[in-house]
Structures are given as structure tokens and as C-alpha cells.
MARVO-12176 format. One line per 10 residues: number of its first residue (from 1); their letters; for each residue x, y, z of C-alpha. Coordinates in steps of 0.02 Angstrom, whole numbers, padded with zeros to 5 digits, always signed. Layout:
NUM> A> X Y Z; ...
END
This chain:
1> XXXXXXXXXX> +00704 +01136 +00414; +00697 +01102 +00238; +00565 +01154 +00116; +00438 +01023 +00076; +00438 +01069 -00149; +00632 +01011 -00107; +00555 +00849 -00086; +00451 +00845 -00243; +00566 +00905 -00379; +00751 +00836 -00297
11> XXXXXXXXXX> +00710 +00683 -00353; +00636 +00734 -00525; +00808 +00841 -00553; +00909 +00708 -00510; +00819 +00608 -00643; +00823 +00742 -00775; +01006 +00764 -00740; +01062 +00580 -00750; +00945 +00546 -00916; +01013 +00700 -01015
21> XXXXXXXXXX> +01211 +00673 -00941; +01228 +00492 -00952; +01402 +00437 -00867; +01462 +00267 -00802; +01425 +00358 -00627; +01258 +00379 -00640; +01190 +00258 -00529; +01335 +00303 -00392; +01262 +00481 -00393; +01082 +00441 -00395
31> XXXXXXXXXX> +01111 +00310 -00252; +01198 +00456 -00151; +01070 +00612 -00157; +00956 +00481 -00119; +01053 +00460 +00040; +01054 +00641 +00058; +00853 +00663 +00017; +00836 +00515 +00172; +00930 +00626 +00287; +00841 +00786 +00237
41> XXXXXXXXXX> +00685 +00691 +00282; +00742 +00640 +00449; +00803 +00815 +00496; +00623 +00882 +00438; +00528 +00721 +00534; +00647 +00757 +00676; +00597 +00968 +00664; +00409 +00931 +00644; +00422 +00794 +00810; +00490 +00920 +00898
51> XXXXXXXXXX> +00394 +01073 +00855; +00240 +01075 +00757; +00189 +01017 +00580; +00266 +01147 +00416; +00128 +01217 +00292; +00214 +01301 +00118; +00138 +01401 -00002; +00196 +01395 -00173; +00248 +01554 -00249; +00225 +01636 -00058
61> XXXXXXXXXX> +00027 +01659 -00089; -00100 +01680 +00041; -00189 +01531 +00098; -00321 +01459 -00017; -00246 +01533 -00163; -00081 +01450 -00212; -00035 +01262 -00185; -00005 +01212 -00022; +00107 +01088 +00048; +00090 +01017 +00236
71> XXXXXXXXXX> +00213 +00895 +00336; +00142 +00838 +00486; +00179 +00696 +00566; +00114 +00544 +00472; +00143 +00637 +00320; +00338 +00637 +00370; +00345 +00468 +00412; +00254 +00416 +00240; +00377 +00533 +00169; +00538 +00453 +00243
81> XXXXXXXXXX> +00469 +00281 +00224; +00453 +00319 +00028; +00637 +00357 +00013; +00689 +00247 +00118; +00614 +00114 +00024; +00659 +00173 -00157; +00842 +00166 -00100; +00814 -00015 -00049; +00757 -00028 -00226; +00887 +00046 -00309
91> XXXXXXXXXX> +01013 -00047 -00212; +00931 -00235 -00234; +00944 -00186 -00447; +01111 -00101 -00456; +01170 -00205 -00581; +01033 -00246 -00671; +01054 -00246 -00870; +00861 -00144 -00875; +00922 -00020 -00757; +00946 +00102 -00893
101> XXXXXXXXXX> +00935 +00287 -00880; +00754 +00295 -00952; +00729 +00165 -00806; +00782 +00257 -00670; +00714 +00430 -00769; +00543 +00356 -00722; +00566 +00279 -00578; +00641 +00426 -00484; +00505 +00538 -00569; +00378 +00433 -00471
111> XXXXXXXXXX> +00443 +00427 -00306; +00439 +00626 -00305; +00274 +00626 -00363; +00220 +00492 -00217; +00317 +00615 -00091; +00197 +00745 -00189; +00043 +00662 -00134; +00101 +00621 +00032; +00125 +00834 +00058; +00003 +00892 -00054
121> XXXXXXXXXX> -00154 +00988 +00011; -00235 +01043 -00131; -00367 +00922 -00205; -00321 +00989 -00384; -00145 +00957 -00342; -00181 +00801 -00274; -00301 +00782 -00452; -00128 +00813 -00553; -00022 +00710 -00447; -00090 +00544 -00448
131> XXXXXXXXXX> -00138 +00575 -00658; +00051 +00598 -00693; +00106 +00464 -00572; -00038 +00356 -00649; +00065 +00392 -00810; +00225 +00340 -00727; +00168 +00175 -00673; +00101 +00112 -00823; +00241 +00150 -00928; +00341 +00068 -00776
141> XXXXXXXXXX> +00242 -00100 -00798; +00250 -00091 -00952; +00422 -00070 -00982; +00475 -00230 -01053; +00384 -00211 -01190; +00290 -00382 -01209; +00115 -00382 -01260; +00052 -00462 -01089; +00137 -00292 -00979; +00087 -00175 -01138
151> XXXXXXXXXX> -00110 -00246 -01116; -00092 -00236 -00916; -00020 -00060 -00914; -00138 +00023 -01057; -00299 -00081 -00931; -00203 +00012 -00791; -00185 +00175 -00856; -00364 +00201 -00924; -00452 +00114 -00777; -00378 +00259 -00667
161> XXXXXXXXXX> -00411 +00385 -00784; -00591 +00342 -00793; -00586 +00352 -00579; -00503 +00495 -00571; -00629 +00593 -00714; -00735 +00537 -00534; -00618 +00641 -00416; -00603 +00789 -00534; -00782 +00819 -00543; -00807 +00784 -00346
171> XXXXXXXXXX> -00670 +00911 -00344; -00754 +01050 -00451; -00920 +01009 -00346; -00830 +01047 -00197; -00746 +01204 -00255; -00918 +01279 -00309; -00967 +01249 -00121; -00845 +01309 -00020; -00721 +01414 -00144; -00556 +01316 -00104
181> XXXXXXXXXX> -00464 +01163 -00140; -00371 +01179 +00024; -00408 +01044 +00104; -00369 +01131 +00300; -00470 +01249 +00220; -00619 +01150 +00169; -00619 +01024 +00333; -00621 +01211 +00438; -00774 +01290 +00323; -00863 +01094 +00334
191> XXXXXXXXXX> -00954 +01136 +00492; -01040 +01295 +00426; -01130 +01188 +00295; -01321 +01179 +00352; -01377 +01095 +00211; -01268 +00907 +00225; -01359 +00834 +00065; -01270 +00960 -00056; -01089 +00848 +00007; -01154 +00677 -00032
201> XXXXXXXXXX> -01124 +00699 -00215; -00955 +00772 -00224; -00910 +00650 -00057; -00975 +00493 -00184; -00901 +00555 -00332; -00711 +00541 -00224; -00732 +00405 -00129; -00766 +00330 -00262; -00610 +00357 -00350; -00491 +00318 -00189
211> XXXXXXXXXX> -00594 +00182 -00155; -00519 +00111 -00332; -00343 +00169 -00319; -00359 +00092 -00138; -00416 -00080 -00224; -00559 -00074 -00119; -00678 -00228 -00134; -00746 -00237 -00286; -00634 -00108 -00356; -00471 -00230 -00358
221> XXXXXXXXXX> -00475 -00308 -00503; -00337 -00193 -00594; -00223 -00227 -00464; -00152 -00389 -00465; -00124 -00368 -00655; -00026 -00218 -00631; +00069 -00288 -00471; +00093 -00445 -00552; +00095 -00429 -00743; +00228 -00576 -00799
231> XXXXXXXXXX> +00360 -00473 -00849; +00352 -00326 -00742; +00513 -00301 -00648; +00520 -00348 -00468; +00564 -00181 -00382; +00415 -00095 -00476; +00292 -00238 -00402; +00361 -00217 -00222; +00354 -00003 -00237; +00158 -00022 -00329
241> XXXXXXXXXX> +00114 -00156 -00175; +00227 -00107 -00037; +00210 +00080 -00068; +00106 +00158 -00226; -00081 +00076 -00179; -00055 +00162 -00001; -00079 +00342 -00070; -00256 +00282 -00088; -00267 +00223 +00092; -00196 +00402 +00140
251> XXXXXXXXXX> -00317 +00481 +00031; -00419 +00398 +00117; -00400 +00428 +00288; -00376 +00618 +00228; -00541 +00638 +00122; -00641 +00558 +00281; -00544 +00672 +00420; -00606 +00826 +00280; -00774 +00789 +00261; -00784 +00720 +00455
261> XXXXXXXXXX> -00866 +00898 +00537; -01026 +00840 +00402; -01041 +00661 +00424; -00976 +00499 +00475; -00969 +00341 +00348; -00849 +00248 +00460; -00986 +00120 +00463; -00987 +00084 +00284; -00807 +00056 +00282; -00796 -00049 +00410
271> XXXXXXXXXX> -00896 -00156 +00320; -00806 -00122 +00149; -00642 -00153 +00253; -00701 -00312 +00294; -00773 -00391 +00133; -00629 -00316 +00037; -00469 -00424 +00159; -00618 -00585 +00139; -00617 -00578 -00042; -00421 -00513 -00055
281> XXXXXXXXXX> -00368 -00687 +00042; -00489 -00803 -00056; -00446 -00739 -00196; -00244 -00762 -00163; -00271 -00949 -00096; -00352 -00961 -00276; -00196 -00915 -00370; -00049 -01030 -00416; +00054 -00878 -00494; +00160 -00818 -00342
291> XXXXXXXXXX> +00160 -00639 -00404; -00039 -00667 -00398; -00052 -00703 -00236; +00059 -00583 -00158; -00047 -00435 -00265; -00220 -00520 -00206; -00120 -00510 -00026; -00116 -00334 -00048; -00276 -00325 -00061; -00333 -00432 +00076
301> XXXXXXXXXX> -00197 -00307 +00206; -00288 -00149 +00139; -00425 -00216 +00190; -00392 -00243 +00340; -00304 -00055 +00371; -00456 +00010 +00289; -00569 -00101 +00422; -00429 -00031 +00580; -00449 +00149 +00508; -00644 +00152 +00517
311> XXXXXXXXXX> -00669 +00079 +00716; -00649 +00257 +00777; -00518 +00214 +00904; -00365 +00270 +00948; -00274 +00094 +00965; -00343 +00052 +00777; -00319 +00196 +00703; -00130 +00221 +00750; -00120 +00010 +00722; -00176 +00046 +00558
321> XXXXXXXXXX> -00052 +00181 +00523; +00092 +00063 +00571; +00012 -00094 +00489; +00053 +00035 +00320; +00237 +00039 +00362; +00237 -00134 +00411; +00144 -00194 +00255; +00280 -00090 +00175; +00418 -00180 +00240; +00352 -00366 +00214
331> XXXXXXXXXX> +00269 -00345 +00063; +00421 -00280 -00029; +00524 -00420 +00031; +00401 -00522 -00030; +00410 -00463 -00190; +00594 -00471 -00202; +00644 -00623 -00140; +00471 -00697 -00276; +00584 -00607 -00431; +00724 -00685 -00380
341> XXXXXXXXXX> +00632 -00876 -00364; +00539 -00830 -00522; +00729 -00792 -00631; +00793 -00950 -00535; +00648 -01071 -00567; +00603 -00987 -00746; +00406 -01023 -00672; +00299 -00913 -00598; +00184 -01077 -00560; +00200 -01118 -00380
351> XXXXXXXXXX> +00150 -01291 -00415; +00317 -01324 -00516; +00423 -01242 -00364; +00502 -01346 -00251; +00640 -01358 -00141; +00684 -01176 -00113; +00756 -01200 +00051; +00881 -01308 -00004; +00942 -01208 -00171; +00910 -01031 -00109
361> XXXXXXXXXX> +00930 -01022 +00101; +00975 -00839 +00107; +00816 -00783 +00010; +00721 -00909 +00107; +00770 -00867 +00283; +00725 -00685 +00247; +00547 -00741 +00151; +00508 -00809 +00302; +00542 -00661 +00402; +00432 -00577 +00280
371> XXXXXXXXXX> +00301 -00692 +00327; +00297 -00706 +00508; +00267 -00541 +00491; +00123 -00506 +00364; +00027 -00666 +00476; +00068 -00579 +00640; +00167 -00705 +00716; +00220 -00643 +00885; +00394 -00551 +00876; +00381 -00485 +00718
381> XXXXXXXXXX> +00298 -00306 +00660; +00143 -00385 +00597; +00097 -00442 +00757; +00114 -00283 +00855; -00005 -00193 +00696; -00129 -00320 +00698; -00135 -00316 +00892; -00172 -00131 +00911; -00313 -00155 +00767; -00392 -00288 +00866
391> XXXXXXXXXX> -00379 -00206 +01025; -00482 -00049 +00960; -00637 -00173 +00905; -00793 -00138 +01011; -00873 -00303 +00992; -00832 -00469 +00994; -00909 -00504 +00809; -00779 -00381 +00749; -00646 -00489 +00880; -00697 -00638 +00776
401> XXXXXXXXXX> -00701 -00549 +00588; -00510 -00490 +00626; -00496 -00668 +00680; -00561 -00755 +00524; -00453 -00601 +00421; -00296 -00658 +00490; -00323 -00839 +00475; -00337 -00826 +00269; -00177 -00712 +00282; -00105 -00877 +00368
411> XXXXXXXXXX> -00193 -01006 +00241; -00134 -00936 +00072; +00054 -00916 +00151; +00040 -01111 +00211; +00006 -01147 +00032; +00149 -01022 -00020; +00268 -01098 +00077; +00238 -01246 -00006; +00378 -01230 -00122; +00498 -01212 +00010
421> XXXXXXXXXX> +00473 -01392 +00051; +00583 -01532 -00058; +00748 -01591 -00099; +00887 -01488 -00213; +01057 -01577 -00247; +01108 -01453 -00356; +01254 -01295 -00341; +01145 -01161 -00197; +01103 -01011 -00253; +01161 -00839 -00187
431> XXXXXXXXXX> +01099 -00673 -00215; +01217 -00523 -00269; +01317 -00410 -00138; +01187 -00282 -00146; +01032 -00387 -00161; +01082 -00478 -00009; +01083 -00299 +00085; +00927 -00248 +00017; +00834 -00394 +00065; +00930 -00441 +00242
441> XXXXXXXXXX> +00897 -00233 +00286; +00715 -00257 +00256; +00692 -00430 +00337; +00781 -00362 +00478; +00650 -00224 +00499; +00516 -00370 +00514; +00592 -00435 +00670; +00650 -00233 +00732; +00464 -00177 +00687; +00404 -00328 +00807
451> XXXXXXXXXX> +00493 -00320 +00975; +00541 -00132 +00958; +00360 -00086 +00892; +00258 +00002 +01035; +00422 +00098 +01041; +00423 +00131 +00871; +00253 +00197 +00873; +00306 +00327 +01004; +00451 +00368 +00922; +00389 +00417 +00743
461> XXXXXXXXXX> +00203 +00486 +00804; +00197 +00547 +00979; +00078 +00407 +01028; +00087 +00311 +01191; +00012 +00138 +01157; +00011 -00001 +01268; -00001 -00199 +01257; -00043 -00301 +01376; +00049 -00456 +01429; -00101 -00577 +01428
471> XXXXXXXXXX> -00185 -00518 +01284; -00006 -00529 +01194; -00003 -00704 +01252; -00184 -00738 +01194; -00152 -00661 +01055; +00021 -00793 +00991; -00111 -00921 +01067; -00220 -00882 +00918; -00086 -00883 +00794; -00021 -01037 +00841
481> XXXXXXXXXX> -00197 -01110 +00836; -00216 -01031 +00662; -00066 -01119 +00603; -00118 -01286 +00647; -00286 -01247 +00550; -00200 -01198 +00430; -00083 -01336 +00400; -00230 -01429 +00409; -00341 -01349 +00278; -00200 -01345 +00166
491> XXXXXXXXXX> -00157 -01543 +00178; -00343 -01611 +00199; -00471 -01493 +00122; -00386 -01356 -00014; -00369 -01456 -00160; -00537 -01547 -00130; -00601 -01359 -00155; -00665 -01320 -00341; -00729 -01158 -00276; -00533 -01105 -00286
501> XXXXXXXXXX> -00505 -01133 -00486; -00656 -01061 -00525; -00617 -00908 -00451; -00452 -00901 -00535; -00519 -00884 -00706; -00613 -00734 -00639; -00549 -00593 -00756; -00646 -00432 -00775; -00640 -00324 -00958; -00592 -00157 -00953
511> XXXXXXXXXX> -00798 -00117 -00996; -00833 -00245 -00840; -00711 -00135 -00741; -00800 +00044 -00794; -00988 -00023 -00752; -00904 -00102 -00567; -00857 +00082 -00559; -01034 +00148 -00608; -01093 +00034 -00487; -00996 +00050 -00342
521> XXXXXXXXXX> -01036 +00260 -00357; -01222 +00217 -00364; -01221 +00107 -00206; -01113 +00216 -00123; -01227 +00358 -00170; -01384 +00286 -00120; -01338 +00238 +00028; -01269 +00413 +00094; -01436 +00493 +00045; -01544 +00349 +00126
531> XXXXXXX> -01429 +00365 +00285; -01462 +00562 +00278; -01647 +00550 +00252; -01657 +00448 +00411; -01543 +00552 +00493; -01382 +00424 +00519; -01283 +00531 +00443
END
């Protein structure tokens, strides 16, 4: 068993190390603890399967006092799927001019502090995590140093500053109330509390602020410009979409198992779920920047984990967990194989792209790998996800809003494929040795995460699933039909649309952004003390 801090600061030391010693081995060494951190992960995933889930206090306090750290095992999982990932990343850019030591400084820094969140149970901890990693990121997107990432990363930084002010105050509510910030703690001492109204506030005032760093609908709008600012390298996109904006959705899941002896609000979620994948997937078939619409598809996939997560069933619920590693895995291939088209083409315009197929067939074959599975085509991981989400519905109006979800999923990627099609009689165009492991390794895991998934699922989390033959089969039925519709909307009725390029000059201010906030807390509010007074909640 290794300690969980080891986690944490590894990671950060390695950075520190590497920035202050700077040899021509740098990169070597960082690329092998990072093997070493992935296999310390799999011996503690592997310890915590076997026995039972590892709590740490910092500083060897009693409980409730100092910091404390728990792996159990989603937390693992999330934990080896983070490393796992940023050693994808730093393999795809190993010889990358940018990949400086300040670079990889930062971008090490953040994945310990995204392993922090994943272990931390301590809402002030949690507080001081996501502020620092907040910091990270925006000095991440804004790297470059043009004045379109400098704008997009100072919009970034503040916007989550003024959400989590939100969280910190929630916090210092709940601390008066129960005299922890262990969350164990608090979830244990929830079912003493005989007056429920006194948790609304704090329970608005954080929901609130997850609901934001979870781009829930209509708390999105910083996200595509931070996923997809123009010059923003492609490795940080695919670890802020793949990876970052799902410490959110475990917030999430955490805040509402916490405050779950009180209340339920699963209801309002499910709606929120719902309108937030709608808008995500309108808003991506709006786009013609391809960065755009992959970070509006983001948006559109939380939704729909967000939507699994709140059906209060077991087949949704774990769907949704693997739909995060799957979304993972698809999304930062996405992102990849895009930076690579985007240095190739020298556009970012996906009207102006054409012929991919024919001048790049190794990033295309793997693209499409990528999206087989984010539309659930049968086979691929996608499909399993979306299946066990669908399964757990308990009505056939939710049957046909998962339907309508995954059809836009399939309409913007019909239109992104779009400039696959063409001719190219011109010298092909091959990836480097290590991008072309980076990519193929995570493509791979599209197809793996597909026919191996209900496996899978037992493997990493204990959980025996099952899928039926026919409702598989009904299931690729549906796709296929979606396809066709797809093909088409796409030919007949998309460009006829003017709804579409109005929406793309939607662009909220950073003011426009705070009073969505204000907003969003009020409704949110309001309803949870309506609910109460009528005894819902």
C-alpha cells in the first residue's frame, strides 16, 4: 500500500526538481516516475479491490481535525485514469519546441493537484485545491502568450474565483453546523439534523459552484473558451475536456451522496442533466471552429453523466461512472488528432478542411475510433456507457430524452466528419513516433472499452452489470437509424437553419457570466425552499 499525499506531492517534486535542475534528460526522467506513479496506483487500486478503501490523516491527527485523504474505489480508478492519461500527454508532445521546463513545471503541478481532489475529503481542502489548480490552468491556456489565450485565461481564472467565493462560504455555513469539514464526517452527522431548512443555503451556495466548474447548463459559457482558446496547446485542451471539468462531476456526485441522509435533488438534476447535453449539442452543431465543437461536446456528455448520475439506479449510476472514463478516452483523442489537423491545415475553420482522409489516414482512422465511440456505436466504449444509462431510465419519456441526446451527439459529428470527405494529391501526412503511440494507445481503448466493457466495469468497481442481447441489438438498431437521420439533416436541412449562426455569435461578458451565476444560485435556492415547504424534499 502506498500512502495517498505520495500521490499529491510526487508529481509536484518531480516538477520542482526538473524546473530548478534543468538537463537534456529531463523529459526521460519525468516520463519514467510517471511510469512509476501509474504502477503505484495500480498496486494501491489493486490493495483497495481487494481489501477495503485507505483513509490518511495528515500529520497522524484524529479524525475531523487534520486533512484527510480517502481512496476508495472510484476514487482509485479516477486516480489511475489521471496518470494514465497525463503520460499519454507527455508522450504525444515529447518533442515539442513549448515543452519547456516551466511547461511541464505546470503541467505536472496540476495533475497532482487533480489526484488531490480526486482523494481529498476535506471541503476546505477541496476549497484550496481546485483555487490553485484554477491558477494552474489559466496560466496553462494562457501560455502562449497571445492576447486571445491571455483574455480567455484571465475570463477563466476570475469566473472560478467568483464560484468558488460560492463554495467557501457554503463551506463556512456548513462548518458552523456540524463542526467539521470531513466530509465522512458531515454525511454521518447529516441525519441528526431536525431542522432540513438550515442546509438549503450552504447546499445552494455549493452546488452552485460545482454546478459551474461542471459547465452545467447555463453555467458553460467559460468553457469552450478555455478548452478551445486558438492558441492553447492541444494536450492542455484534451486534459481540461477529457479530464479537468470531471472534478466537478465528482464533486458532484460527492456533495449529493453528503448531503443525501437530508434530502434528495436528484430530480432537479435530472432535469439540469438534460437541458444542459440539449443545449451542449446545439450549441456544437452551431460552431465551425473544430476546437468549438469538441468543447461544446463536452458539455453536451456532462450532461448526459450528470442526467445518468441523478436516475437513482444502479445501471445509470455505474454507466455514468464509466461514461467519465470513456469520455476520457475519446475526448482526448479528439483533441489530439484536431491539433494536429489544425498545424496541418493552418485553419481551425471546418469549412476550409477537406480531404483529411486522404492527406492524414493514420490520424483519421483513429478520429474515427474516437467517434464511434463518443456516438455509441455498437463495439466501441461509448456504446456500452450509454447503454447502462439508458437501461436505468424509469420511463419511456426519459427512453426518448436519452434518445434525442444521443442523436445531436451523432448530428454535430456528421457535420465534423465533413472534412474528412475530398480529394488530396499531395505528399500524406504522418504523425511523429510518439504521437502515433499516444493516439493509436488511446483509440485502441475505444474499441477495448467497447467489447471488453461489462468486464471492465467488474474489474475496476466490483459491479456485476449485465446487457442484454436484444436490447444490445435494439439498441445498434437505433444508432444506425440515428445515422441515417443524421446524414440526412446534415445534407437537406442544416444549412437551411439560421437558428445555427445566430447562436454562434452568442458570447457572454465576464459581468453576463457573474449575474448567470447570481441567477442560477437564486433559482436553485428557491426552489429547494419551495420543495421543503411542501415537503418534497
Amino acid at each position: 500500500m502506498i500512502q495517498l499525499y505520495f500521490f499529491i506531492l510526487l508529481p509536484i517534486i518531480i516538477a520542482s526538481i526538473s524546473y530548478l535542475f534543468k538537463t537534456k534528460y529531463n523529459k526521460l526522467l519525468i516520463l519514467i516516475s510517471q511510469l512509476i506513479l501509474f504502477v503505484c496506483s495500480v498496486i494501491n487500486f489493486t490493495y483497495i479491490k481487494s481489501n477495503s478503501p485507505i483513509t490518511s490523516i495528515i500529520g497522524n491527527y484524529k479524525a475531523g481535525v487534520g486533512i484527510a485523504l480517502k481512496a476508495d474505489i472510484i476514487s482509485s480508478v479516477f486516480v489511475m485514469l489521471t496518470i494514465f492519461l497525463f503520460t499519454c500527454m507527455i508522450i504525444y508532445n515529447f518533442r515539442k519546441h513549448y515543452m519547456n521546463n516551466l511547461f511541464l513545471f505546470l503541467f505536472l503541478i496540476l495533475q497532482g493537484l487533480i489526484n488531490g481532489i480526486f482523494l481529498s475529503m476535506d471541503l476546505f481542502n477541496l476549497y484550496v485545491l481546485i483555487e490553485v489548480s484554477t491558477i494552474v490552468v489559466s496560466i496553462l491556456i494562457m501560455f502562449k502568450k497571445d492576447s486571445r489565450s491571455i483574455y480567455d485565461g484571465m475570463l477563466y481564472l476570475l469566473i472560478n474565483i467568483v464560484a468558488m467565493t460560492f463554495f467557501l462560504i457554503g463551506t463556512g455555513y456548513i462548518y458552523k453546523i456540524f463542526g467539521s469539514l470531513d466530509i465522512t464526517i458531515i454525511q454521518d452527522r447529516m441525519v441528526k439534523v431536525t431542522d432540513i431548512k438550515s442546509l438549503i443555503l450552504p447546499y445552494s451556495l455549493i452546488i452552485t459552484a460545482i454546478s459551474l466548474k461542471s459547465a452545467v447548463m447555463p453555467l458553460f459559457s467559460w468553457l469552450p473558451r478555455a478548452h478551445g482558446t486558438h492558441s492553447s496547446p492541444s494536450i492542455v485542451s484534451a486534459i481540461l475536456s477529457g479530464l479537468y471539468v470531471k472534478c466537478g462531476v465528482y464533486l458532484f456526485f460527492r456533495i449529493q451522496d453528503m448531503f443525501s441522509p437530508a434530502f434528495d435533488t436528484s430530480t432537479i438534476f435530472l432535469i439540469m442533466g438534460f437541458l444542459t447535453a440539449v443545449v451542449g449539442f446545439i450549441f456544437a452543431l452551431s460552431q465551425i471552429d473544430i476546437k468549438l465543437i469538441l468543447s461544446y461536446h463536452t458539455i453536451s456528455q456532462i450532461g448526459l453523466i450528470i442526467f445518468g448520475l441523478s436516475l437513482n439506479n444502479t445501471y445509470s449510476y455505474w454507466g455514468s461512472i464509466y461514461h467519465i472514463i470513456n469520455h476520457a478516452i475519446f475526448k482526448s483523442v479528439l483533441f489530439l488528432t484536431a491539433g494536429i489537423i489544425i498545424e496541418e491545415y493552418e485553419t481551425r475553420d471546418i469549412r476550409q478542411i477537406r480531404g483529411v482522409f486522404k492527406r492524414m489516414p493514420f490520424v483519421s482512422i483513429f478520429t474515427f475510433m474516437a467517434i464511434l465511440g463518443i456516438t455509441g456505436a455498437p463495439f466501441f466504449n461509448g456504446s456500452i456507457s450509454k447503454y447502462l444509462i439508458q437501461k436505468g431510465s424509469y420511463s419511456g419519456l426519459l427512453d426518448y430524452g436519452l434518445i434525442l441526446i444521443n442523436l445531436g451527439t451523432i448530428l454535430s459529428f456528421v457535420k465534423y466528419l465533413s472534412m474528412f470527405k475530398g480529394s488530396y494529391d499531395g505528399k500524406k501526412y504522418s504523425p511523429s513516433f510518439n504521437q502515433k503511440i499516444a493516439i493509436s494507445l488511446l483509440g485502441t481503448l475505444c474499441f477495448l472499452g467497447g467489447i471488453l466493457g461489462i468486464r471492465l466495469i467488474k474489474f475496476l468497481f466490483n459491479v456485476n452489470l449485465h446487457i442484454t442481447v436484444d436490447g444490445y441489438f435494439i439498441k445498434s438498431l437505433l444508432y444506425i437509424v440515428s445515422i441515417i437521420i443524421g446524414l440526412l439533416f446534415y445534407r437537406f436541412l442544416y444549412k437551411k437553419i439560421k437558428l445555427f449562426s445566430n447562436i454562434r455569435e452568442i458570447n457572454l461578458t465576464f459581468n453576463q457570466i457573474c449575474l448567470t451565476i447570481t441567477i442560477y444560485f437564486s433559482i436553485i435556492l428557491t426552489t429547494m425552499l419551495i420543495l421543503q415547504k411542501c415537503n418534497y424534499i
